[in-house]
N, C-alpha and C positions, 0 to 999 in steps of 0.2 A: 550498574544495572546489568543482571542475568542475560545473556541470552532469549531465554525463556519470555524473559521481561519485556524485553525489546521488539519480538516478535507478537508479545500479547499486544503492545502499545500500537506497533502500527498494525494489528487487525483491526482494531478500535479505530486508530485515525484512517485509515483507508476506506474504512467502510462508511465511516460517515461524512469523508470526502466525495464517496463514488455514488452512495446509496440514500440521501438525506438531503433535502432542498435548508441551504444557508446564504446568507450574504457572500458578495464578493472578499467582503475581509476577512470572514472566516474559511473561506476558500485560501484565501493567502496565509490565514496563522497555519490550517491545517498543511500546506503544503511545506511552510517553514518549517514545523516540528516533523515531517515527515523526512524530511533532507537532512535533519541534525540525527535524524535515529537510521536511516539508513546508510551501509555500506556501501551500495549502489546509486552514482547520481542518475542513473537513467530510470528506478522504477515507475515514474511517470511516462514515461513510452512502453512498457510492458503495461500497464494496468490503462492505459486509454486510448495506445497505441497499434493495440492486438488485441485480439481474439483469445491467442496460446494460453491465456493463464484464466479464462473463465471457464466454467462447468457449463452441462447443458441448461443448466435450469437460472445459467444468468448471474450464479456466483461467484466470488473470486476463489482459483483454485491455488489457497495459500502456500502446500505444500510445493506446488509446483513455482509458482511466485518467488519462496525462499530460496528455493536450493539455486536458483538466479542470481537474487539477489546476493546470497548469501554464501555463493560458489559453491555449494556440496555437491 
């Protein structure tokens, strides 16, 4: 999987971890595939833990998110 790939994946699963009423178990697949796709095991303290990486209007600001995650 692309790069490219990777980061479409978890905008996808991020968002409808953070922004989408589901079960406790799919709170848990999501956060499982979210940890096998990410570089970083702590982006669940940046995306619930802080502020730093939303926009004003309450979005996640991915750009800033990756270059985190993703050390750029």
């Amino acid at each position: 999987m692309s790069t490219d790939e990777i980061r479409n994946k978890l905008i996808k699963l991020i968002n409808e971890l953070v922004f989408t009423e589901h079960s406790e178990a799919r709170d848990r697949e999501l956060a499982v595939e979210i940890n096998q796709l990410s570089p970083d095991p702590k982006w669940s303290d940046y995306v619930f833990w802080s502020d730093d990486y939303f926009k004003e209007d309450e979005t996640i600001d991915y750009d800033k998110l990756f270059k985190k995650i993703f050390n750029e």
